[in-house]
Residue, then its C-alpha position, 0 to 999 in steps of 0.5 A: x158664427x163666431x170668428x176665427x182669426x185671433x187677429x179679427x177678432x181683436x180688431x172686432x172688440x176694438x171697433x166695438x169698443x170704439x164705435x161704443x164710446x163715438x155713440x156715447x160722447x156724440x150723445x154728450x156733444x148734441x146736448x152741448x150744441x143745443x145749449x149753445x144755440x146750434x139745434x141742427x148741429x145737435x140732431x147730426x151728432x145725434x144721428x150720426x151717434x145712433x149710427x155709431x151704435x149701428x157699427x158696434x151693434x154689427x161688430x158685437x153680433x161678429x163677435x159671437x161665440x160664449x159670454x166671456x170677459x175681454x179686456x178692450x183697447x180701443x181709441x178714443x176723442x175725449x174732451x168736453x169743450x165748446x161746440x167748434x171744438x167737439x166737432x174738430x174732436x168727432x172729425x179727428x176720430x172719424x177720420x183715424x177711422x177712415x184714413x187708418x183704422x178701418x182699412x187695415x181691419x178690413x185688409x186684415x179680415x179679408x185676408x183672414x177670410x172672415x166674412x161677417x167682419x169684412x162686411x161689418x167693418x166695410x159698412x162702418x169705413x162707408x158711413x165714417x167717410x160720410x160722417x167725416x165730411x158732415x161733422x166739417x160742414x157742421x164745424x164751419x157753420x158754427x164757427x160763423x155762428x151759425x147753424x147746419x141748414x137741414x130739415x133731417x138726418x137720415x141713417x140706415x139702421x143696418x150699415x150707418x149710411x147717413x144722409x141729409x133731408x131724404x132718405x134715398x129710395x135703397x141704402x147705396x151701401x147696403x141696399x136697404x129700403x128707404x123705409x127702415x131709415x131712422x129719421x132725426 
């Protein structure tokens, strides 16, 4: 079913736009940290991309309705620089989603009645809290020159929920089953 707030459903296209640029440049930024030596740094921003196309795929299906055109506005980190850099670049965009740009989406659709969407835009605010803190943990392991200590990186394929070396037994954002976590 497709929206009905005019309101919400911008904001659907904009997360939408949005999530889909995190995915692409998180692609560009692994391939930058494996080239400078950091292997488990380039794994979380290819997880953590995988779950930023989680978040556009969730609001993508909110959207609905007939196959239109619609011109998108959405913010986005662009940069392509050393591997410190591109994580202060992905903390910046996770935390406009978090501190910003996610709650008054989700005040806007719960105040719309808009179901769907208040669920998608919750799952997407949960996962960008975790993936903020990661991306810093990240940073300051490679500004000593070091890599991220982890053996994976787990991500729930419904909400984005994110977490190191083991998966949990269900998604504590979601309640997925530990079984449909993707590993990387």
């Amino acid at each position: 079913m497709a929206v009905k707030n005019a309101m919400t459903n911008d904001f659907l296209h904009s997360a939408y736009g949005g999530e889909s640029l995190a995915h692409m440049r998180y692609l560009t930024w692994a391939d930058v940290a494996e080239k400078e030596g950091f292997n488990n740094i380039a794994k979380l921003f290819r997880a953590i991309s995988f779950a930023e196309r989680v978040h556009a795929e969730n609001h993508f299906k909110e959207i609905s309705g007939p196959t239109t055109d619609y011109t998108v506005t959405a913010g986005g980190v662009f940069g392509y620089n050393n591997t410190v850099e591109n994580l202060q670049g992905a903390i910046n965009g996770e935390l406009h989603e978090v501190e910003q740009m996610y709650p008054v989406y989700l005040q806007a659709a719960e105040f719309q009645g808009e179901k769907g969407a208040m669920r998608s835009f919750r799952f997407a605010l949960e996962a960008e809290k975790i993936h903020a803190k990661m991306f810093k943990e990240a940073q300051d392991c490679a500004r000593e020159g070091k890599d991220l200590d982890i053996e994976a990186v787990y991500i729930c394929p419904v909400c984005g929920h994110t977490v190191y070396n083991e998966a949990p037994d269900k998604c504590p954002v979601c309640g997925a089953k530990k079984e449909l976590y993707k590993k990387f």
